[in-house]
Structure formats: C-alpha cells, structure tokens
N, C-alpha and C positions, 0 to 999 in steps of 0.2 A: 421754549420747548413744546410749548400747547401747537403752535403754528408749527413746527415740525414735526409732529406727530401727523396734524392735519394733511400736513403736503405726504408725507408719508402714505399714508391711507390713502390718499386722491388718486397718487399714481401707481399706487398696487391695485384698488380697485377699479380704474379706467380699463376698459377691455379688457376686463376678468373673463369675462366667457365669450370674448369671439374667435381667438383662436381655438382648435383642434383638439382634442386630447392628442396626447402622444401614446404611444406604446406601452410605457412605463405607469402613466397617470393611468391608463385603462385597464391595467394589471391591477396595479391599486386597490382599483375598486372592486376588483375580483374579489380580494380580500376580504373586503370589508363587508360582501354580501352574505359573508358566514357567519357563524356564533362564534364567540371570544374562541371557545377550547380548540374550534375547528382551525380557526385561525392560527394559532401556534403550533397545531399537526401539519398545516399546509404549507407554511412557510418551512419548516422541517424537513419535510418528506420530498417536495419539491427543489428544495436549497436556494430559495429565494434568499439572495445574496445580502437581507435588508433583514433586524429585527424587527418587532412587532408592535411597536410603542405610539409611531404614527397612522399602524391600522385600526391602533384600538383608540385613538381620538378620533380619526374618519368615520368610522364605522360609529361612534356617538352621536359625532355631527350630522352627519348624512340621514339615519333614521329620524333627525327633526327636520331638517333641510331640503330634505328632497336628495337629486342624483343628478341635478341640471351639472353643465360645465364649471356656474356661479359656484354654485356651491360648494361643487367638488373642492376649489382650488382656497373656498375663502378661511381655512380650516389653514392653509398657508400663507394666507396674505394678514391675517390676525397673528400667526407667529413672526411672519416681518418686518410687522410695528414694531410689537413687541423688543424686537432686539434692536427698534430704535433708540427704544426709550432706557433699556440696560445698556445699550453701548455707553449714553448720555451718563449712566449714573456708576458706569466701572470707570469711563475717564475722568471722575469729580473723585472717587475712593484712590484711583492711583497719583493723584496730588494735579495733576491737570486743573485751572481754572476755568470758570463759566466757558471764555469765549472757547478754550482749546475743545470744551466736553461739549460744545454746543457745535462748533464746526466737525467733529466727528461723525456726530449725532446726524447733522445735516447733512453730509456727506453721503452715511450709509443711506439715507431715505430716498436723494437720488441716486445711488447706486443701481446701472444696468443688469448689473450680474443679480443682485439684491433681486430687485426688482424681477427679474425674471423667475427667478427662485420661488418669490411670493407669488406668483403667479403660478405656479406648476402645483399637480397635488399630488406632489410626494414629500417625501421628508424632508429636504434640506434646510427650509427655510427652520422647521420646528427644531433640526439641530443646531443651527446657529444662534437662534432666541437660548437654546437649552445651555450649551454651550459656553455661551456667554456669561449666564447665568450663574452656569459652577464658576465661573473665576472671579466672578462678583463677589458672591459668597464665600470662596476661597480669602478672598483679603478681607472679607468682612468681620469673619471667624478668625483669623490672624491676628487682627488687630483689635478687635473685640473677646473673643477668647469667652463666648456663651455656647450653652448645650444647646438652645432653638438655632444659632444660625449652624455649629456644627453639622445638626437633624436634618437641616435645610437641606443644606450642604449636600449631604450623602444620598436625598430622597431627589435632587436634581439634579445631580452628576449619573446615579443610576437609572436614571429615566432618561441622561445624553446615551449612555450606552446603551440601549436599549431602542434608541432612534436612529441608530447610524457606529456601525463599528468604528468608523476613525475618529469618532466623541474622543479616542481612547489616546488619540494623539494630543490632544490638548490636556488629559489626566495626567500624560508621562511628560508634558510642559511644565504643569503645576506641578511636577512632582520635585521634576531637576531645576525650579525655580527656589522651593521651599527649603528641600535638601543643600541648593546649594547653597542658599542666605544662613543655613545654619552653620555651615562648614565656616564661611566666611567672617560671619559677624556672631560674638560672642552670644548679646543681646537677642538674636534671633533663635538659641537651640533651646528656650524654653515651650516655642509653639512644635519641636518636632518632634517629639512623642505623640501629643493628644493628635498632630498629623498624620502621623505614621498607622497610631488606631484608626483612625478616620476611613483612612485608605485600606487598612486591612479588611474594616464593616463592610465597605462600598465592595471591595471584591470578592467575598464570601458570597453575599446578596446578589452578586452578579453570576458566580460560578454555577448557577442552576442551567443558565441558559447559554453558558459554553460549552457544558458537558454535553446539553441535548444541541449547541448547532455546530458541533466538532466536525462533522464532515463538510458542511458547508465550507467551515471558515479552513479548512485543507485543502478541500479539490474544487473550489472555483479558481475558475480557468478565466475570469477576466472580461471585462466589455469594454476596455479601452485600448492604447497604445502603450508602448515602452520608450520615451521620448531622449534622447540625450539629454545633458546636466543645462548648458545652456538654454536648449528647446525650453526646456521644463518653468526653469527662470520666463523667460520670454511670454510663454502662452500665461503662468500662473501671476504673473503682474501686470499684464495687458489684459487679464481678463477681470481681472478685480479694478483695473482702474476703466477702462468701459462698456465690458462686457461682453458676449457671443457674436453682436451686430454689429461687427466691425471687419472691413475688407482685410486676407488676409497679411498685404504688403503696409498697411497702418499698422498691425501688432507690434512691430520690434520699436518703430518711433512712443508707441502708449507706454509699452514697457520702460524703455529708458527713462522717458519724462516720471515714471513712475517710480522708479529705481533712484532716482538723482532725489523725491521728493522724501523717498523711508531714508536714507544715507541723511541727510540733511536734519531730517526728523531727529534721526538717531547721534547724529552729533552735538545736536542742542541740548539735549538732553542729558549725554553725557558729560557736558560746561555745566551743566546746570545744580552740581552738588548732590548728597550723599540718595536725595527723595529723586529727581532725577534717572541718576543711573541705576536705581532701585528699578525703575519704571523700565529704562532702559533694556535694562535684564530680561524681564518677563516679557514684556513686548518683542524683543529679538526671538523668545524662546518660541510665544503665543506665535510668531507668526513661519519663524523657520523651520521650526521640527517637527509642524505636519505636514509641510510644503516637501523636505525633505525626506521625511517618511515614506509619503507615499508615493512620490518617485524611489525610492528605493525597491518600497515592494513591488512597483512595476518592471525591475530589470530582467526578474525571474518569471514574469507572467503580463499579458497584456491588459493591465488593470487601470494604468491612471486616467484620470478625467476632471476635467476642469470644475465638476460640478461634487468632485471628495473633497474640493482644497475648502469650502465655503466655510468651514468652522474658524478658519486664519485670518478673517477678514475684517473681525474687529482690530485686531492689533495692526494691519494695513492702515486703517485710516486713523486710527490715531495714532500713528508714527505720522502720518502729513500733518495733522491736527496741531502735533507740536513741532513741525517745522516752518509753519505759518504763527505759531502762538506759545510763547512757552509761558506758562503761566508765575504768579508768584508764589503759588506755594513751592514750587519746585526751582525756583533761583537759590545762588548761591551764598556765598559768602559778599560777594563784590555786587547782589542784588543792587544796593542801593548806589553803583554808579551808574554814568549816562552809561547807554551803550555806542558800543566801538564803533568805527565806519565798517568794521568788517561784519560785526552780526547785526548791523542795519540793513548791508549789499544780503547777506545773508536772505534778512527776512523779504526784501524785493527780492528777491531770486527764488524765492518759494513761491512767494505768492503770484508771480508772472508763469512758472511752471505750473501752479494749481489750476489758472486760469485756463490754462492751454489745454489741461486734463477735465478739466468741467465741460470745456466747448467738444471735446472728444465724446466725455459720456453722454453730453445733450443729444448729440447727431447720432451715437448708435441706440438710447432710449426711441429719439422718432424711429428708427429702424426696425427699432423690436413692434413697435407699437403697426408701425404701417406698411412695412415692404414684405410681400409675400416671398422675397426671396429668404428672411431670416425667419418665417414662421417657425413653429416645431416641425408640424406635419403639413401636407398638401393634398386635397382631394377626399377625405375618408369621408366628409359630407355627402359629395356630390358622387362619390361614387357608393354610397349606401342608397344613394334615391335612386340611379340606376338599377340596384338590384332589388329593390321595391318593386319600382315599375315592374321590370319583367316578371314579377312572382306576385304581385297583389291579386290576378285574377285568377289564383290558384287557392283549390283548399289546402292545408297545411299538410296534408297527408301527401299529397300531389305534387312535390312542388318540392325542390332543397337548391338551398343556397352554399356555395363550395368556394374557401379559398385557400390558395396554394400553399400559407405559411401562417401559421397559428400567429396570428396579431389580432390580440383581444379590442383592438380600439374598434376595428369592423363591426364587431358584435354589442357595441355601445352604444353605435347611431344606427343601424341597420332595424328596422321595424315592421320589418313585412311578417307574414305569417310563417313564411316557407321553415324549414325544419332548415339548419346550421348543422355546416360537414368538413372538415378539414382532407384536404386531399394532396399530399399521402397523407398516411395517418401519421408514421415515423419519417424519418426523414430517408427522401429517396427511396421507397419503401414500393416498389410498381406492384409485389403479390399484396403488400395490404390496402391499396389503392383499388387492385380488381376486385379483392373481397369484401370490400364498402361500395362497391357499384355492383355486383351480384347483388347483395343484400336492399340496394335502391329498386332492381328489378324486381326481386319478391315480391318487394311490398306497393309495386305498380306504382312507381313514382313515375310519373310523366314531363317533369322540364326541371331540368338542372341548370341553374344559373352559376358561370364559374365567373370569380375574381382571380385570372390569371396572372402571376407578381412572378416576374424574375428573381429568381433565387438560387443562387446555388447551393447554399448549403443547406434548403429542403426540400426542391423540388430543380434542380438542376437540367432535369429531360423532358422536361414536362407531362411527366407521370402524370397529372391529374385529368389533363385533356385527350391523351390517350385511351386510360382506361376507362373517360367514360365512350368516347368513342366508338371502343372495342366492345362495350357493353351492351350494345344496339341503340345508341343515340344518336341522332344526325342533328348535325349542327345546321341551328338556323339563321344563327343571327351571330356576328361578333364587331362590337364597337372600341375605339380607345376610351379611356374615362383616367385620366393622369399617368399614373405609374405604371395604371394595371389594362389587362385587354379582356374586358369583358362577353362570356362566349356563351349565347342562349343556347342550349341543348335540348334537344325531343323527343320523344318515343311514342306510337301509336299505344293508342288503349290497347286494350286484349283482343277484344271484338269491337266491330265498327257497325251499328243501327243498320238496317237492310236497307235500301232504296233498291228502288227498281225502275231505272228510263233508259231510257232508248236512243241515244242518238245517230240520224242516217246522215253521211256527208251528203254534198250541196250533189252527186250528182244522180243521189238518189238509192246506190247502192248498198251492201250492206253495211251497217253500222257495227259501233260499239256500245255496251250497257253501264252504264253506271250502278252497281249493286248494293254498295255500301260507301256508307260519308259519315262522317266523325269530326265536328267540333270541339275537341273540349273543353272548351270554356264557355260563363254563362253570362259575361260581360267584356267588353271592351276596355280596356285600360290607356291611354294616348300617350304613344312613345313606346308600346309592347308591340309583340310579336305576332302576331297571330297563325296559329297553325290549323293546317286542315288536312285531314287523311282523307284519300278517297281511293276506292276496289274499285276496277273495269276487269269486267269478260268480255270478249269478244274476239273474232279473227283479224290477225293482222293484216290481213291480205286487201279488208276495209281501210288501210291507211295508207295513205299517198306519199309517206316521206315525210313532210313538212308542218304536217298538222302543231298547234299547241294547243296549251290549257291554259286559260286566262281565269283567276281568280278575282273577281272584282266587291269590292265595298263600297254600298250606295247609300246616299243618305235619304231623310224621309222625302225628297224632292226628287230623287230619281238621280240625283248627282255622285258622279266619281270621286270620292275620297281618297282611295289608294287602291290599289291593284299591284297582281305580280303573273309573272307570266311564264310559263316555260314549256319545252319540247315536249310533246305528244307523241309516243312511239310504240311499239311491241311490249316496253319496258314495264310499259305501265298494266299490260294486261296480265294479270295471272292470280296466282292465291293473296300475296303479300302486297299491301297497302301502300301505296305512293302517297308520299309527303310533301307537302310543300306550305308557304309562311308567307303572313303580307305583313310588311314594315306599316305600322301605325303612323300617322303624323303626332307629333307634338303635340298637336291642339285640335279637339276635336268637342266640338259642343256637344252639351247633353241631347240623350233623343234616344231613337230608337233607330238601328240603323242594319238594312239589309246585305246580307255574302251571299252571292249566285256564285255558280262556275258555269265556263263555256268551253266550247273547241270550236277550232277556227283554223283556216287554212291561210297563210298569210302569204302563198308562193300563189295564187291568185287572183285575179282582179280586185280588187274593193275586199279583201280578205273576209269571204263568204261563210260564218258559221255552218255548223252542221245543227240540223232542225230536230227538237227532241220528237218524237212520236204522238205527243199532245199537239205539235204546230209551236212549240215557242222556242228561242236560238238560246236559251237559257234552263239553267236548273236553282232553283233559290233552296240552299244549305241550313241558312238559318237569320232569326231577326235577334241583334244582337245592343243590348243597351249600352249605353257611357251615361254614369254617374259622372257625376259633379264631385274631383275630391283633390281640394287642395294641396295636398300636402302629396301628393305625386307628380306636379307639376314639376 
C-alpha cells in the first residue's frame, strides 16, 4: 500500500499546474479571497450551487501556499490519496482480503476520472476522501459500537455535507443499508437506535445551513443535461472506468467491459456467504442510489454531470476488486473445496476484461496528461498576454480591459495594469453597456482593450463592441487569440499639444499645417498598437486627390521598423483630430526609437513628399523607448 500511495501522488501530482484553471477552479478562488463570514454570505446571496467546507480548507491552504495553479489544486490532489488510502481500509472493514483491498486501492490511484478530479480545485476530490470516510466509520461504529468512532462519524459525514450536496446520497445509502440489515436480521437491530440518534445529531447540525441555502437548493436551474436511463448508465460507467479522455464512439464499449466487471463482481460475492452478500448489499446501494439519484433529479431540471456521480466510485472499484479476488474472509460454507471449472472461467473472464479496462484508462490518462484536445480550458494564457500587451504602456487610469461574459478565470492570469469591465454589465443589457462606456469617457479613458467571446446567453449582439464604438472609440486593431477576437479601441485625448509646421506640396503651392500631434504613450510595448492623433488646417484646394499620410517608426540607425499609411484628403482638415495606429512588430530590441509623420503624393513620379517649411520631407512626433520585459513577449 506504501508503493500505492506513492504511485498515487506521482500521477496526481505530474502536471499539477500546466493545465489552465477552468471556470469553476477560478470562481473558487474567488471565494476564498474573502474572510470565512464573507464567504458563507457570498455563497448565499449569489446561490453558488456548492457549500462552503472546500472554500474554507482553500482559503487556509492558499494563505500559506501562495495562488500559483500548484497550489490552487494541491489541496485536491492531497484529498485523492487520501481516498486511496480509505478506499484500501473500507475494503479490509467490509471482509475483502489484502489482495481484493489492495487491487481496489490500486485501481482508484490510477483512476482517470480520479485523477482528474485530484487535479481540479474544487471540491470533488475532498468529497470522495470525505465520503468514503463516513462509510468507513459507518461500519466501524457498527461493528464496534464506541462514542469516539460514533463522534467521528457524525463530525465527517457533516463535513461530506457540507462539501458537496450529493454527500447526502451516499447518507440515504447508509441509511437504507443499516435500516435494512435491521429489518432483515434479528442480530443487527441493536445498532439501529444509537443509528437512528446518530442520524438525527448529523441532521440537526446540518439544518442551520439548509434553512440559510433553501433558495439555492430550490431554484437552481442546473449546469448539465437530462440524459435518458440508458445514456446515464453508459456515460456514468465508462466514465469511472476511464474517464473524460476518451473518444466519444469508445464509451459504450468501456461501459459494458465495465458493466460485465460490477455484474460479476456482484455475483461472487453473492456465492460468497452471509459476510459476502452483507458486502453485496452496501456496495449495490453505495454505488446505485446516487448514480440513480441523481439522474432522477436531472428529469426535472438540466443538472446531471459526470462529475456529481464521484462520491459512487469507491463501491465501482471494489465491485471489480472482488470479481478478480474474492477474498477468504468472505467464502462460504464450501470455502474449503477446489474451486469449480466455472468460477475459475469466472476469475479469467474478469481478469482478461480488467485488463482490457486498465489498457482503456492508461490511453485516456496519456490523453488527460498531453493532448490539448482533452484539456479543461484553451487559450486563457495566451490570450491574457495579448491583453497585457496592448494595455502595459497605459497608466491604469487610461487604459481598461473589457470581456463579453463574466468568466473569472480571465482575471486570474490577466496582470496588466488596466482597470477590468465586463461588457454588458447584465446580460444583453445594450442601455447598461452605453452607461459603463459614458462613464469610460468621464473619466478620459483612452484605449479599451475588448476579449470579444461568442455568447449567446450574455452578449448575443455584440453589445459590447457596439457601445464602445458608439461611444467615440475607433477601432484600431483586432486579432484572433483562440475562442475569442480581440478588439484594440482609441479615443483621442481632450486636447492634443499645439505644433505648428507647415507643409507645401512638391509644386510649391499652398500647403497644409499640422497644428497639433498627440502621442499618448511614453514607451513602446512590441506587439502593441501604437496610436497617433494628429489636427491639420489648411485649404483643401492644396490637395491634389491622392496625397497620403505615412506614419513611420525608425530606429536609432535611421531604419524602418514599422510604418502605416493612409489617404490624405479634406477629411483630415478641420477642428476634430484624425487617428491613426502602427502595428508594432513582435520583436523589437531595447533602445530608443524615433515616429516622424510625412505626406507624400504617390500618383507621381518617385512619389515626391511635400517639404515642411524648415526644408525637411518630415515632421519628428516623438522619441519613444522599449524596455526589456519579459513576461510580455
């Protein structure tokens, strides 16, 4: 068991933190950034679908640990063991020998679903250690009949509830397990009083916190499917025997090899005499009637998921456990003859099907571990370092970062300075949308960077690109970055610094002035946008049609880094500031590095600037530096 613990921890904690937070994990942590009290009003008020028992062990962990990804999740991969090591010692208490408790045991440790579980930082993993736990104790205090394992008992069944509402399906396991050994057998209805008090403590203790999450636990509306009775069977045995990383045309073959192994399990056990079909009992119960549960509660509301079922998964694998081994405490009468040819074909016929389910979860573990199609999430990295980039060379007042659908994982990895805006506020919401982009404008914010996400059910119109549109931003920039289409937005300062040149075209006649130019930025960022406002007065009648404006970036050697170009017309001359933006390269050494603007006729020979009034075919804007900074590359 030393060595299975070992393997256990190995492959919970191998790429603990290269995958992604998810969604969920990055809520979490939301939680857990508050004080305990706060934490039980938020979960409340909000109807965070999840009691509070895993935020307040995160929220302990995490203030010694740090908030890296490691961390976040090692708070679950610690409860994973854990429920290696109780699975190992509930199948020795329910009559199972070494090898059956020991192949259980090993089983769960490579378990994909398992494993995945211990990897994620939410609660499942700590409700299956917990879980497990109470049924432990359940038969411990059965059969022992002391006030410490009773105490035990009630202080970790209260803490399953309290980690996960469907704890409660494995309580009403234990319940119609206990009740029913008393109905049945004479010998057993001296444990069902001090049971019945047991149960009555644990739900007194518990009723504080139904009364305050009565609305939750009424009007959620669900985050899964309503699967048919079959489907249900199908997905919730193929997922416990290999877990999420499995194509979907392999599930129904995992499932049956999985099905053929609990049947078999379950019939051995049942030959196996009075300790046996004791085992039998609870294990049918432990593993059916939350499996069945919570397909029920899905008919009426789209709630199931393959990640409510994890509390059933001890009694999954030791049902195979004892269809590969049945031990001798649990033989029968007839223990001491050979055995048959038929429960010999038996025991090859398991262990050939175990086989076939081992090579199953080995192939979707490498899946979970390396194919980015079975990640959690995709991109939230790399598209937080895009919105860095475009907002690092912004003060924080200047500068907000906008995405379409409140997904807290954004704001996890995202580290720029810019101020964070959800746009709409509500969902679908276009007047609360323009009144959070009025209020952008007050307060002279100048570049909106938007994480635009396809969503219909919060941003279906694309209210967010609209209203800032609408709000005098002109778009300057928009790239793909995964899922989402990232849209750099602008707005001129108030007032733009006076300049005063003069430019005459090449034939000498009258010119146009450039009055005013506005950079605002006071460094270079590589892979940002760069904007430049610039006022002309002058008569249109000095323009030939054709002319442009060439914005050029030179470095300290007089070399063209990047440039942007466009039409020079009437357009440009009047009160209101013409915009325009040079796409930064990627890669751009430290230094100090010069932006002229020119005009230029390009419907002419050797396309002939126009000469500013000093003698030079140029105007220099500004000298603009690039730092050295890693972590925006």
């Amino acid at each position: 068991m030393l060595v299975v613990l070992l393997l256990a921890f190995a492959l919970r904690v191998f790429r603990l933190g290269y995958q992604e937070l998810r969604g969920d994990e990055a809520l979490g942590r939301l939680f857990t950034l508050e004080p305990f009290e706060k934490i039980i009003a938020s979960t409340i008020s909000l109807r965070e679908p999840h009691p509070v028992a895993s935020y307040f062990v995160e929220k302990i962990w995490l203030d010694l640990a740090g908030h890296s990804e490691f961390a976040l999740r090692f708070a679950s991969l610690w409860f994973g063991v854990l429920a290696v090591a109780l699975l190992y010692r509930l199948g020795r208490r329910l009559g199972l020998g070494w090898a059956a408790a020991t192949l259980a045991a090993t089983l769960l440790a490579l378990s994909p679903y398992a494993i995945w579980h211990s990897q994620d930082a939410r609660m499942y993993s700590m409700s299956l250690a917990l879980t497990t736990a109470s049924t432990l104790l359940m038969l411990e205090a059965l059969a022992r009949r002391r006030l410490i394992i009773w105490l035990g008992y009630i202080g970790v069944t209260w803490l399953a509830l309290h980690t996960h509402y469907y704890a409660a399906y494995v309580i009403v396991a234990q319940n119609v397990f206990v009740i029913g050994r008393a109905i049945w057998a004479r010998a057993e209805r001296r444990n069902l009083l001090p049971w019945l008090a047991v149960q009555a403590v644990t739900g007194l203790l518990y009723l504080p916190w139904l009364l305050m999450a009565r609305a939750t636990l009424t009007g959620y509306g669900g985050n899964g499917d309503s699967p048919a009775f079959l489907a249900m069977w199908v997905r919730s045995l193929s997922v416990f025997a290999a877990g999420e990383s499995v194509p979907g045309d392999q599930r129904p073959v995992l499932a049956l090899l999985a099905a053929l192994l609990v049947l078999i399990g379950a019939a051995r056990l049942a030959l196996t005499g009075p300790i046996g079909r004791r085992t039998l009992w609870l294990l049918a119960l432990y593993l059916g009637l939350p499996l069945l549960a919570t397909w029920l509660g899905a008919l009426s509301r789209p709630i199931f998921n393959e990640r409510y079922l994890v509390a059933a998964l001890p009694a999954f694998f030791l049902f195979i456990a004892a269809a590969i081994s049945v031990p001798h405490e649990a033989q029968d009468a007839e223990a001491g003859r050979e055995k048959t040819g038929w429960r010999t074909g038996l025991s090859y016929t398991a262990a050939a099907l175990l086989i076939m389910l081992v090579v199953g979860a080995g192939l979707s573990l490498v899946r979970h571990y390396d194919d980015p199609a079975y990640s959690k999430t995709h991109g939230w990295r790399n598209l937080a370092a895009v919105l860095q980039r475009y907002s690092a060379a912004w003060a924080s007042d200047k500068a907000t970062t906008v995405q379409t659908f409140p997904d807290p994982t954004l704001w996890y990895y995202y580290a720029g300075p810019a101020e964070r805006l959800v746009l709409p506020p509500a969902a679908n919401s276009a007047e609360g949308a323009a009144r959070e982009v009025v209020a952008l404008v007050a307060k002279d914010v100048q570049r909106v960077v938007i994480a635009a996400q396809e969503n219909p059910i919060w941003d279906a119109r694309g209210v967010a690109s609209t209203s800032v549109a609408q709000g005098g931003y002109e778009l300057l920039a928009e790239t793909p970055v995964g899922n989402w289409q990232v849209q750099v937005f602008g707005r001129p300062p108030p007032t733009l610094p006076r300049v005063d040149v003069e430019f005459v075209n090449p034939l000498g006649a009258a010119g146009v002035r450039l009055i005013g130019a506005a950079v605002p930025v006071e460094r270079l960022i590589p892979g940002d946008v760069l904007p430049v406002y610039l006022r002309w007065a002058g008569d249109a009648s000095a323009l030939g049609g054709a002319e442009k404006l060439t914005l050029q970036l030179l470095d300290a050697g007089g070399k063209l880094v990047a440039q942007t170009d466009r039409p020079f017309g009437a357009a440009q001359l009047g009160e209101q500031p013409s915009g325009a933006s040079i796409a930064l390269p990627r890669y751009l050494p430290p230094g100090a590095y010069r932006l002229i603007a020119a005009l230029y006729d390009p419907a002419k020979p050797n396309a002939p600037r126009w000469k500013s009034s000093a003698g030079a075919d140029h105007v220099e804007l500004a000298v603009l530096p690039v730092i050295e900074e890693p972590g925006l590359r």
